[in-house]
Structures are given as structure tokens and as C-alpha cells.
C-alpha atoms as one frame of an Amber mdcrd trajectory, in Angstrom:
protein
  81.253  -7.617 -14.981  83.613  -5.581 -17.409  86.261  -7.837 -18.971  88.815
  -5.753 -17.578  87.767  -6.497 -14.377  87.402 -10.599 -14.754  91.264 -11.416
 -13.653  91.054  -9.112 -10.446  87.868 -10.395  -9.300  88.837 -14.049  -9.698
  92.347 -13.832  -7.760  90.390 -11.536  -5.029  87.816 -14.274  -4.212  89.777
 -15.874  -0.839  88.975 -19.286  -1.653  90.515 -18.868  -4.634  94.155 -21.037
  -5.039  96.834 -20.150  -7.165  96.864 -21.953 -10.834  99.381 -24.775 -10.414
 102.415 -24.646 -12.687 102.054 -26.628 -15.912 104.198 -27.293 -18.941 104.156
 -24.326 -21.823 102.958 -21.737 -19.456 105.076 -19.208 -21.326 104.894 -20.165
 -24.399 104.732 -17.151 -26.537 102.087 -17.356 -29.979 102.309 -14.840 -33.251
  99.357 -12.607 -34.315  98.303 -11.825 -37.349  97.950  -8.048 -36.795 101.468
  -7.916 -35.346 103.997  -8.863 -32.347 103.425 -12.084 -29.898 101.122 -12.630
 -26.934 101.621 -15.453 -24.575  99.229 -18.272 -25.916  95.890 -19.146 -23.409
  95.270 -22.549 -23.747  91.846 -22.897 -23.761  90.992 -26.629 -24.942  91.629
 -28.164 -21.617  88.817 -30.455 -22.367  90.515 -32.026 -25.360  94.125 -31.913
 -23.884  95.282 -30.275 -20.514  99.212 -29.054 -20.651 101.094 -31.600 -18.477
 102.003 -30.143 -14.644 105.173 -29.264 -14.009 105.274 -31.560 -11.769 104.478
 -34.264 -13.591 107.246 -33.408 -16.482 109.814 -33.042 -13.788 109.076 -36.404
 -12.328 109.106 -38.195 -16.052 112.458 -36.361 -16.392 113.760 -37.126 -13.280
 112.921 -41.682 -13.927 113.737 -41.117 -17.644 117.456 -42.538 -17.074 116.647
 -45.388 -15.415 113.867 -46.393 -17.927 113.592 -50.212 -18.095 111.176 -53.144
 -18.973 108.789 -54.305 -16.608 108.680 -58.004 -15.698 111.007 -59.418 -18.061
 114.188 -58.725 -17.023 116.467 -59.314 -13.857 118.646 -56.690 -13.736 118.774
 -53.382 -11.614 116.821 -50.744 -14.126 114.150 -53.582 -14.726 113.218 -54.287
 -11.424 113.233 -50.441 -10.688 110.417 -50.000 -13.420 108.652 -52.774 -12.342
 108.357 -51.318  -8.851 107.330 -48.006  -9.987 105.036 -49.101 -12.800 102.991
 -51.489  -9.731 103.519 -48.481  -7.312 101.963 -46.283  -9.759  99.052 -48.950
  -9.902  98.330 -48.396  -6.187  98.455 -44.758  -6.337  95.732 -44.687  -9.061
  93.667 -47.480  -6.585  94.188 -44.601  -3.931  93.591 -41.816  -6.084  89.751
 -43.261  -7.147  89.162 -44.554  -3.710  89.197 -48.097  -5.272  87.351 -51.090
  -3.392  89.435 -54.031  -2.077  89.764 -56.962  -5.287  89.441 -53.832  -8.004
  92.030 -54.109 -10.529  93.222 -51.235 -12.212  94.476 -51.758 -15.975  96.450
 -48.937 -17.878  95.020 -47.984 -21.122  96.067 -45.910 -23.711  92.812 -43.424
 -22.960  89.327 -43.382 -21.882  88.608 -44.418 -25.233  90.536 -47.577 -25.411
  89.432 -47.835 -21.620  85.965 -48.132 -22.620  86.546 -50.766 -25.895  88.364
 -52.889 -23.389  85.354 -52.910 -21.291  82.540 -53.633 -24.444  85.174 -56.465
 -25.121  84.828 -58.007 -21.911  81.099 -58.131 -21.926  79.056 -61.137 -21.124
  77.510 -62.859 -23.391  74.027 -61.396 -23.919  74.897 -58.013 -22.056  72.208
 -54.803 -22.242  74.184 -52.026 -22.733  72.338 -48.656 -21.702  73.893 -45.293
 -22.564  72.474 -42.124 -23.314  72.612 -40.107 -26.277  74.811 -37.082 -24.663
  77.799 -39.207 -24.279  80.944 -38.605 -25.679  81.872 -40.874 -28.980  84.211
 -42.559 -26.531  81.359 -43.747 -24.586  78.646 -44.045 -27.142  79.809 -46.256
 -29.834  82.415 -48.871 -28.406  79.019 -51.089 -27.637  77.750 -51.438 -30.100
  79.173 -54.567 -31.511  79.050 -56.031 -27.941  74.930 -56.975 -28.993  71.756
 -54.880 -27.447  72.153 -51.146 -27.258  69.931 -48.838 -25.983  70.110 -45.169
 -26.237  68.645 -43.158 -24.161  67.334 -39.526 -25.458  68.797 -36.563 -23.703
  67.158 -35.555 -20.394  66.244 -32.010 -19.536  67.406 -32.249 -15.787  69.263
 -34.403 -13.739  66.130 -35.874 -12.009  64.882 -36.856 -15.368  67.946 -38.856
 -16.344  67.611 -40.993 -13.550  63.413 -41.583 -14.230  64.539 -42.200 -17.950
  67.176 -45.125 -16.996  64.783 -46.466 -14.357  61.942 -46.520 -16.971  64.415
 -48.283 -19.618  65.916 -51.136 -16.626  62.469 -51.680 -16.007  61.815 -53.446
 -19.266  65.222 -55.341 -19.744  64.987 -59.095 -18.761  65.886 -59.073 -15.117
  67.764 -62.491 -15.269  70.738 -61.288 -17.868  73.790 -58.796 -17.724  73.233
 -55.539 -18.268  75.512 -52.449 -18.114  75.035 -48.175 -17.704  77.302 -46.421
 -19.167  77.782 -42.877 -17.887  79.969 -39.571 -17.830  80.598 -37.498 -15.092
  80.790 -34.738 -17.045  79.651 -33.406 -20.235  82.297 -32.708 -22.250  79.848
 -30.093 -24.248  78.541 -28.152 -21.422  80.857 -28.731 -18.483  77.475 -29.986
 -16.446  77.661 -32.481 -13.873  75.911 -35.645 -14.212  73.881 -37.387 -11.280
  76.193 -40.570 -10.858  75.561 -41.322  -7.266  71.764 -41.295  -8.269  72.600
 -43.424 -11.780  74.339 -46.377 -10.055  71.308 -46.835  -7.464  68.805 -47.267
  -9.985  71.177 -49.258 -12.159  72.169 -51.805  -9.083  68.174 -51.812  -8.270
  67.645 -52.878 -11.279  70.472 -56.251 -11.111  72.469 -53.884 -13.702  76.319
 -52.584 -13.531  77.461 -48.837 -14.217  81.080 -47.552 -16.033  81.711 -43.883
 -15.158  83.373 -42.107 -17.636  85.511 -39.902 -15.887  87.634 -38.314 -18.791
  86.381 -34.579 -18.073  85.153 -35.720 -14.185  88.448 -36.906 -12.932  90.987
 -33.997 -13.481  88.534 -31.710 -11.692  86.669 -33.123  -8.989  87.633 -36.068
  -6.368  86.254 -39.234  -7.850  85.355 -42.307  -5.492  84.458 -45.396  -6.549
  83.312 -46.056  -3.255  80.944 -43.520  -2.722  79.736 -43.175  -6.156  78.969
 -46.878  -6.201  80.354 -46.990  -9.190  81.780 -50.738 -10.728  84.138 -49.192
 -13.470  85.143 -46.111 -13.743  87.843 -44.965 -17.036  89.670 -41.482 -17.600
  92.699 -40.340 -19.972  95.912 -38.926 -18.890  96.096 -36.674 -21.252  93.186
 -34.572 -19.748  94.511 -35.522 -16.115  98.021 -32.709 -16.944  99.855 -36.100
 -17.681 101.331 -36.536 -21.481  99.496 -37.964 -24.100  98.984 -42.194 -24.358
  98.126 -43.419 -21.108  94.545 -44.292 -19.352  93.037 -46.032 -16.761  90.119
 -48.590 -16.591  90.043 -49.358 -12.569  86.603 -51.649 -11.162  85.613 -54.527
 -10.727  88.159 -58.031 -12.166  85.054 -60.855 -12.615  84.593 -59.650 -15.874
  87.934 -59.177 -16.994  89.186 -61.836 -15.860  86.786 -64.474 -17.188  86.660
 -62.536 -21.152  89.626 -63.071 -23.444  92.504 -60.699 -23.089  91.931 -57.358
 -25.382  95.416 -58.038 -26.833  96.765 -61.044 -27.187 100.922 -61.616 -26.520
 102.963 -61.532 -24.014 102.855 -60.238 -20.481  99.269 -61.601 -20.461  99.599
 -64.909 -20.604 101.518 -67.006 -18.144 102.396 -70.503 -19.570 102.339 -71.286
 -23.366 102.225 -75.162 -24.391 102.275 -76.763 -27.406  99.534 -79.491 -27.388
 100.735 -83.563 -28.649  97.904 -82.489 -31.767 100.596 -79.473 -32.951  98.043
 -76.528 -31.411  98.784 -74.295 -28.808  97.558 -74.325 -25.110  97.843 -70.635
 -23.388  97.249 -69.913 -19.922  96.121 -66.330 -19.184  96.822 -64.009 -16.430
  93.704 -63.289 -13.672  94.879 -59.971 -12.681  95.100 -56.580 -14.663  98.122
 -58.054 -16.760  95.523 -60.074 -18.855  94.611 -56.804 -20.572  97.876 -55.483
 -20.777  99.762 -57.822 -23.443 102.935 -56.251 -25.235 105.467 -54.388 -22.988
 103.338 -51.049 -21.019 103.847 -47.667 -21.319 105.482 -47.241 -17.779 106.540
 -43.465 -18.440 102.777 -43.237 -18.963 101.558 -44.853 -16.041 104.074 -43.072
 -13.889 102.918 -39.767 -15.312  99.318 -40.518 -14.412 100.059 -41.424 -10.956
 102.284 -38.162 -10.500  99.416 -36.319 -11.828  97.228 -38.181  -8.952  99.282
 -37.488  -6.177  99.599 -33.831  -7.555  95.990 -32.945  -7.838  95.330 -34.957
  -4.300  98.082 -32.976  -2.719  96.503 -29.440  -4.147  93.114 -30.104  -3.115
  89.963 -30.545  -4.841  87.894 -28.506  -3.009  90.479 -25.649  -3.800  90.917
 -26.401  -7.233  86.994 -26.496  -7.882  86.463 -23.105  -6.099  89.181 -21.622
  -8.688  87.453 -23.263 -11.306  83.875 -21.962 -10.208  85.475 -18.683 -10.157
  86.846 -18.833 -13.579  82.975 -20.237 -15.333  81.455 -16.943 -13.013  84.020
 -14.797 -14.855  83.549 -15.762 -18.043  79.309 -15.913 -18.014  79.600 -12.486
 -16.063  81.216 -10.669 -18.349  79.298 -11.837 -21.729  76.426 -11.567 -19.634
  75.983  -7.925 -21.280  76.436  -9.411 -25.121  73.389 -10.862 -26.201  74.766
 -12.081 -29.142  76.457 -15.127 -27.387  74.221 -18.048 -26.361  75.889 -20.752
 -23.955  74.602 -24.541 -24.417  73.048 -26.204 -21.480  71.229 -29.646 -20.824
  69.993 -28.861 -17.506  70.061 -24.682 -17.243  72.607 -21.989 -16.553  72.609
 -22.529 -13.280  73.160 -26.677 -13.152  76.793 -27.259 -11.522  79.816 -27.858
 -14.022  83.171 -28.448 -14.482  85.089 -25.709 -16.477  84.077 -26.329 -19.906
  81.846 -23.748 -21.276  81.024 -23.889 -25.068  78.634 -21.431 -26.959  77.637
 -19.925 -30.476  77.347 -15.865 -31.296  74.667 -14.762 -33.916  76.096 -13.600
 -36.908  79.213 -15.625 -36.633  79.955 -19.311 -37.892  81.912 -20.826 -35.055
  84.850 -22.011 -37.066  85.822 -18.512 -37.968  85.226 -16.965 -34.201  87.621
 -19.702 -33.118  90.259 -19.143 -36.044  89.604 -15.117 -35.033  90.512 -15.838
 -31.002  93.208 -17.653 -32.192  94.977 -15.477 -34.658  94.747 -12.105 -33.133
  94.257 -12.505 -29.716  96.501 -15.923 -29.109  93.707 -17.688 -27.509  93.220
 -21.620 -28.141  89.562 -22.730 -27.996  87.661 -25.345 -30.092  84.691 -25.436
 -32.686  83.054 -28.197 -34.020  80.852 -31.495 -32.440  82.848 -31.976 -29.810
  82.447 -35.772 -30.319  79.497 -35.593 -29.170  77.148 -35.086 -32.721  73.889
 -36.196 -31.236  74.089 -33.977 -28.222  75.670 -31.026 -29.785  72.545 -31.384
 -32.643  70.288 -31.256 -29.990  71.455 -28.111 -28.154  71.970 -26.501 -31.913
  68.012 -28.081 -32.691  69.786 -29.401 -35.783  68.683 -32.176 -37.739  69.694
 -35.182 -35.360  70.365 -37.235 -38.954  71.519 -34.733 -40.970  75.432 -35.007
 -42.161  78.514 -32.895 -41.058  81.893 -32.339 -39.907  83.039 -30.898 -36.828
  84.345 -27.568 -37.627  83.017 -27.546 -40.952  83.099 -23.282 -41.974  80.424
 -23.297 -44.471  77.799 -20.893 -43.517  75.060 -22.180 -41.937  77.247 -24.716
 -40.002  75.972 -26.511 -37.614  78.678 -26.163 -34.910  79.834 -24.520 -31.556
  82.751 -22.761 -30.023  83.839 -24.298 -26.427  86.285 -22.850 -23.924  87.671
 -25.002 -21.218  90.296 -24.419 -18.584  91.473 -26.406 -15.637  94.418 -26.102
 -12.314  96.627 -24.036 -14.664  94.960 -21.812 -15.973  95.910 -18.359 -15.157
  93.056 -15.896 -14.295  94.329 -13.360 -16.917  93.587 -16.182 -20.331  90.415
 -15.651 -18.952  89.740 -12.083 -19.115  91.709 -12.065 -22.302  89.394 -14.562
 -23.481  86.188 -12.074 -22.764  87.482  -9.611 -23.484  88.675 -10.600 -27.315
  84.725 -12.411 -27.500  83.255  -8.828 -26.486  85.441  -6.902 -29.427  84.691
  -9.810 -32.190  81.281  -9.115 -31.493  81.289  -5.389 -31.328  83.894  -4.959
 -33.825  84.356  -7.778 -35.828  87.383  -9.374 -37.045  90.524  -7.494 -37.947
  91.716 -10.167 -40.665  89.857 -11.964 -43.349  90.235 -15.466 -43.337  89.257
 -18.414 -45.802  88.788 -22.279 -45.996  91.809 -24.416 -45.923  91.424 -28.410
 -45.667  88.208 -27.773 -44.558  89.502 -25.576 -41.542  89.290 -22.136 -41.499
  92.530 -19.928 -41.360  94.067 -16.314 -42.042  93.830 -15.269 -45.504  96.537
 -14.051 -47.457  94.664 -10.520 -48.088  95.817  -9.438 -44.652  93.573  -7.163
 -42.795  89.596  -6.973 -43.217
């Protein structure tokens, strides 16, 4: 498909919905050669601009911002309500089973720590090596890890957790940990399939959601899922709120992740001169220290926003946009797309890539300064998988974006509900010149990034 052509054949498709309005969507970006372009944000799968929506609805509580729980007066009991209401919606908006809790976070990262600190005592963690950071490490101070080796289909993740359960000791805890979706290749992961064998097998499952959740309809119900964690900031809600939402027997029996106030109920002093604290049972145990309520109100307006649009709408845009973009580099041999489980596995709208010839720091730093485009380079987060795809040295030492030659790092483009159709053609378009033409600018290495050089033009 010619590049020119991407945008109209996108928007033609008639199950295709309009992008939904999100925050920055004019925003207009220098270039180096000259004039301004409006920017195409591209990195959805690190950050997604906040919906409209969603900022209008922050605005619109902003004045009557008050403390939860602690206070009697009209502004604090408003909060209150909204910060619970915005508890249920998030039950709602996972499909949530009766007795879940649902805990706001700061992100799917701190999600995930709250979880490894809640573990039981002598808790199997199993979690293969394609994870995210988020997902991989937070474990492994919680005892036995096991990591899993990347699986070349879908079918073949499920044999390799089956084989692994199969040799734990049947009579302890043990806990899967999961995504949803690769935030390297966009594929989707077989999580219905996962939390079978992992319940066969007398073990529990997390789902990390992060790059699942803001495009497909997640239920914890039908996935079988017992946790499941995702970030607001990649849900078109502003940055510093997340959600762990499953099952409360092991929250409520660990210790609370913070300790302070709002999770504990009665504090004693003891006739000895010690203290005697009695904690909260419910989600408050794991949310000491007074919440981020403009958060958790964002995230639920971002629920309600995304339920209201449609999934099923929103991933047929989205499976229009990842057609566009592999149709029209389909011609440019140069550019190689990563995949665990083929070109044709179903994904989310994250796409990442390397072109021959080209170290992937400067091809992003090139999309960026003269054709306005944000995408990332680097690891991703995810070193071990990334390595793999690259068949680099799984040990070997680096640093994402690192613009040495020889790098070992990729390029990734990700979009979401707001993207328009036309970043997208842009987006081929500027790949198919940078590899036919090369780059109009020279750049160099700054703070181990790599930027415009002063020299101007190449």
C-alpha cells in the first residue's frame, strides 16, 4: 500500500470509528529543516495523551478537591464519595467478582510490588522471561522464582507453564504472573488458556494488563484471572495512578505495603510502652497516607469513556492502523518487525522494528526532528525479550537507547483511541524516505541520547 494512501484506506474501512479526542491533539512540534508540523504521538505504549474527556472531568471536580475520610465537612465527604464511586466503576470496568477489592496504585509497577509484598510465605512465583521489568523483577525478593524462556507460539507458553507447575510442590502457594500484552510486539498473550493450567495446577495468576487494558475489554471473570494490575497513565488518564483489583485473602492477611494512616483503624499504646495497631481488611490496608483521588477519578473517567466508545470499535480502528503501517513498509525490505509468535499472531497497536543500515537511536531522533513524529528506541524494559528477538547476547551489558554503532536496540511505534489516521501515514511515509534517502540532518551523542547536531544539514 503506498504511504500516501495509508490515511484514506484506514478512515474508508466501515468498521472503522473516529479517534476519540485526547489532550495535545494540536500541539504543534519544530523541525529541524524548517517550519512546524503537528506532533504524532507515537509512544502510546509508554504514555497515552489523557482523553479529553477525562481532563474535562478532572477540571470540572478540581474546585471541590478535598480529603477523603478524615474530615466532616461538605468538600470532604464529596471526595470521599467520588474517590469510593470511582472504586466501583473500576470493579465494573474489569468485570470484577463479588469480595474483589480493588486498591489504587500509583502504576502497574507499584501494582505488582504490592502484590510480591503480600505473598505467602513460601510462594512459587512463575513468570516468563518476555515480561515487562514491571512484571519480572518485583519477585524476586518474595523467595523462589522461576523464569520461564520465551515461547515461540501461544500453544507453547501454556505446555511450558504446565511443564514448570508440574514440578512445584503441590501442597504450597504458588503464583503466574502474566501480561496481556507484549509491550515489545503488541502480541496477545493466551490468558484464558494461562489461568486454567495455573488453577489445575493449585496455583494463582496476576494479569498484567498495562498495554491489555486500554485496548481490549478485560474481565476478570472470564479470563479467570485472580489479580489483574494496569497504569493510568497508559489508560488516557494523567500520570500517578494504578489499579491492583482481585482477590482480598492475601491482602488482607500480609502487612500493609505502607504503613500510616488511613490503613490502620485503632492505634493503642500497650501498659509495656509499645504500640498495638489494628489494620484495615479492605483495600484501605494498602492505601496508607492520604490517596491520590484526582487520580483515581481520572482512571474511572477513563473507564467509563473507553466502555462507552466500545471495544470492539476501538480494536477494529486499531487493527486498521497495525494493517496500515505493515502494508505500506511491506515494499522496504530494509525494515524487519519483531515477533514472538509470527506476523500474523493478533496484537494490540504496538509495533516495534529495526532497519538495516540504521542504529535505532538515530532513526528515532530522525522521525522526530524532521518529520515531528514521537516513537521510542531502546529495550523497552523488557532486556531479555528484546535480546532475544535482536539474537543478542542474553548477558551481555547495555542501555536502552544506547547510539553506539552496533547497538543492540529497536525502534517501536504505538498508537491507541486517539490516534488520528494521518500520524500514521506520516509515520510510513517519513520510515520509507529515511530509508531511501537518508537523513536530512546530522546528528550526534548527547547524554548518551542521540540528537540534532549543530552542523545543520547532512
Amino acid at each position: 500500500m503506498p504511504a500516501a494512501a495509508t490515511a484514506t484506506a484506514v478512515a474508508a474501512e466501515p468498521s472503522v470509528c473516529a479517534p476519540l479526542p485526547v489532550l495535545g491533539r494540536d500541539v504543534a512540534v519544530p523541525l529541524v529543516t524548517g517550519g512546524e508540523v503537528t506532533y504524532a504521538a507515537l509512544d502510546q505504549a509508554a504514555s497515552a495523551p489523557a482523553l479529553q474527556r477525562v481532563w474535562d472531568d478532572v477540571a470540572a471536580y478540581a474546585p471541590y478537591y478535598g480529603s477523603v475520610h478524615r474530615g466532616a465537612g461538605y468538600l470532604s465527604q464529596l471526595s470521599t464519595d467520588l474517590f469510593e464511586n470511582a472504586r466501583r466503576t473500576v470493579a465494573e470496568f474489569l468485570d470484577c467478582r463479588d469480595g474483589d477489592e480493588v486498591v489504587f496504585t500509583r502504576s502497574t509497577t507499584d501494582s505488582l510490588n504490592l502484590l510480591a509484598a503480600a505473598l505467602p510465605d513460601g510462594c512459587e512465583v512463575f513468570v516468563f522471561e518476555t515480561e515487562h521489568h514491571a512484571a519480572l523483577l518485583p519477585w524476586r525478593r518474595a523467595g523462589r522464582v522461576t523464569f520461564l524462556d520465551a515461547p515461540d507460539s501461544p500453544a507453547q507458553a501454556v505446555a511450558a507453564l504446565e511443564r514448570a507447575l508440574a514440578d512445584r510442590d503441590p501442597h504450597g502457594p504458588a503464583l503466574v504472573c502474566v501480561t496481556g500484552a507484549s509491550n515489545v510486539t503488541g502480541e496477545l498473550w493466551p490468558v484464558r488458556e494461562l489461568a486454567a493450567a495455573a488453577h489445575a495446577h493449585g496455583a494463582r495468576i496476576v494479569l498484567d494488563a498495562a498495554q491489555l487494558a486500554p485496548h481490549r475489554a478485560v474481565s476478570v471473570r472470564e479470563l479467570d484471572v485472580d489479580w489483574v494490575a494496569f497504569s493510568g497513565h497508559k489508560l488516557y488518564a494523567p500520570f500517578g495512578s494504578g489499579v491492583l483489583a482481585g482477590r482480598a485473602d492475601w491482602l488482607r492477611e500480609a502487612e500493609p505495603y505502607l504503613a500510616g494512616g488511613g490503613a490502620s483503624r485503632t492505634v493503642v499504646r500497650r501498659a509495656d510502652g509499645g504500640v498495638d495497631v489494628r489494620w484495615h481488611e479492605t483495600a484501605a490496608r494498602h492505601e496508607a497516607g492520604s490517596p491520590n483521588v484526582i487520580g483515581a477519578y481520572a482512571v474511572a473517567s477513563a473507564c467509563k469513556a473507553l466502555t462507552e466508545a466500545g471495544f470492539e470499535s476501538l480494536a477494529a480502528r486499531e487493527d486498521a492502523l497495525v494493517r496500515a503501517v505493515r502494508e505500506g513498509l511491506a515494499d522496504v525490505p530494509e525494515v524487519r518487525f519483531l515477533s514472538l509468535f509470527g506476523d500474523d499472531a493478533p496484537r494490540v497497536g504496538v509495533l516495534s522494528f529495526v532497519v538495516d543500515g540504521w542504529n535505532s537511536s538515530h532513526f528515532a531522533a530522525a522521525l522526530s526532528a524532521e518529520y515531528g513524529i514521537g516513537v521510542r528506541d531502546g529495550l523497552f524494559c523488557a532486556h531479555p525479550l528484546v535480546r532475544r528477538l535482536l539474537g543478542g547476547d542474553t548477558g551481555g551489558a547495555g542501555e536502552c537507547g544506547a547510539p553506539e554503532p552496533g547497538a543492540l536496540n529497536a525502534i517501536r511505534v504505538s498508537f491507541g483511541a486517539g490516534t488520528p489516521e494521518e500520524h500514521v501515514a506520516r509515520f510510513v511515509r517519513a520510515v520509507r524516505e529515511l530509508v531511501r534517502d537518508g537523513a536530512r540532518w546530522t546528528y550526534r551523542t548527547v547524554d548518551g541520547r542521540c540528537v540534532p547536531g549543530a552542523s545543520g544539514r547532512a
